[in-house]
C-alpha positions as CSV (number, residue, x, y, z in Angstrom):
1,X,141.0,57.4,67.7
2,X,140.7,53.7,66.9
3,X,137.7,53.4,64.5
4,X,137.5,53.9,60.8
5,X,135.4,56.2,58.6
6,X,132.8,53.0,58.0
7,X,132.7,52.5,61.8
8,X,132.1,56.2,62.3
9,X,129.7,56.5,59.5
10,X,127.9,53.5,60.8
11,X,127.7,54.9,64.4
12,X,126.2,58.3,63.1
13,X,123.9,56.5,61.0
14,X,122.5,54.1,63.7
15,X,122.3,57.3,66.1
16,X,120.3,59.1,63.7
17,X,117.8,56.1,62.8
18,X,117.0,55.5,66.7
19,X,117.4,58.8,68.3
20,X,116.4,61.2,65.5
21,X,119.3,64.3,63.8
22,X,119.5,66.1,66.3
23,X,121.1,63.1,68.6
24,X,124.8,63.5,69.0
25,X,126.8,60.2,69.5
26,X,130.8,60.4,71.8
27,X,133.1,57.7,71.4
28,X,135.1,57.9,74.5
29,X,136.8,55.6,76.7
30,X,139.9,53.1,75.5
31,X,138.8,53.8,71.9
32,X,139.8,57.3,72.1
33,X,143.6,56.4,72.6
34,X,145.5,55.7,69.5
35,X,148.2,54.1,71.9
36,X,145.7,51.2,73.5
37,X,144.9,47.9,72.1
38,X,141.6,45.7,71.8
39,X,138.3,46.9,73.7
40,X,134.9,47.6,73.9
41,X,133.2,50.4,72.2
42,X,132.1,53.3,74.9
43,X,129.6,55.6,72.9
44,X,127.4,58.8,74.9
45,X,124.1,59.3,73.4
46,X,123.7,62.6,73.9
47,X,120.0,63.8,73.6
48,X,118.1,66.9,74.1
49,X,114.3,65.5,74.4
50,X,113.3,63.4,77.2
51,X,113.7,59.8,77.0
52,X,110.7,57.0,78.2
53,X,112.6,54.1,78.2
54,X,116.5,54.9,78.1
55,X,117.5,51.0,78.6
56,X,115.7,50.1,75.8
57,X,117.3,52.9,73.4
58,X,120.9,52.1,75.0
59,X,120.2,48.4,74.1
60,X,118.6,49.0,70.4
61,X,121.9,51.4,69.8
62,X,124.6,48.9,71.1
63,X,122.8,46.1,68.8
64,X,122.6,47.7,65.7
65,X,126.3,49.3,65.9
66,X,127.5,45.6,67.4
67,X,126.2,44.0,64.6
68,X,127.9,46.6,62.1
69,X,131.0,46.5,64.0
70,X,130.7,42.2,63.3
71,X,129.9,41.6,67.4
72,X,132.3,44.1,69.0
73,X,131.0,45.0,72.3
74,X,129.5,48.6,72.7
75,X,128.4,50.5,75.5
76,X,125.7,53.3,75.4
77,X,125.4,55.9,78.1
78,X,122.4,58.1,77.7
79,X,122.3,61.8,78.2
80,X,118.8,63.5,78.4
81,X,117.5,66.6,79.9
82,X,115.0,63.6,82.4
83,X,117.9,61.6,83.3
84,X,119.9,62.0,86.5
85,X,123.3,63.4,85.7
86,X,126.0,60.7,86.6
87,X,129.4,61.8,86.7
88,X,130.3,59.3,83.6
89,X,128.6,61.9,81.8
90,X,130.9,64.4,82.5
91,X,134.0,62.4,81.7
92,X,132.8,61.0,78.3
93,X,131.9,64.7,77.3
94,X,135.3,65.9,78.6
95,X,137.2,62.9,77.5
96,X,135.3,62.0,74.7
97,X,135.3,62.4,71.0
98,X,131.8,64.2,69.1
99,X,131.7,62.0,65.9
């Protein structure tokens, strides 16, 4: 995996402070390969409470952990027992990485 602790740590910790404890964040995607070079940050929001306005929380989540990771690009899919299933879902929770 291609991210430090403080990365991690800052990931969790924006997760938490938009999405509440019980959120679980996935890094997946190039990210996950120790082998690959450069790229964006690919993060699942996984959530177990319906979500009102799920481009909103994806956008306030790839903001605050842009901003810590000094203006990396992140991507936030967002997993929520009122959202349709896509099959990115599936391959960031098979693929991915819980942190």
């Amino acid at each position: 995996m291609r991210l430090s602790s403080s990365q991690m740590d800052a990931i969790r910790q924006a997760a938490t402070q938009i999405a509440g404890r019980t959120a679980r964040v996935w890094l997946f995607g190039s990210r996950v390969q120790d082998d690959a070079r450069g790229g964006d940050v690919d993060l699942l929001l996984e959530l177990d409470v319906p979500v009102d306005e799920p481009a909103q929380l994806s956008a306030c989540l790839s903001a605050k952990v842009s901003r810590a990771m000094d203006g990396r690009k992140v991507d936030v899919l967002i997993k929520a027992p009122n959202l349709m299933l896509l099959p990115i879902h599936s391959i960031a929770l098979a693929e991915g990485i819980l942190l």
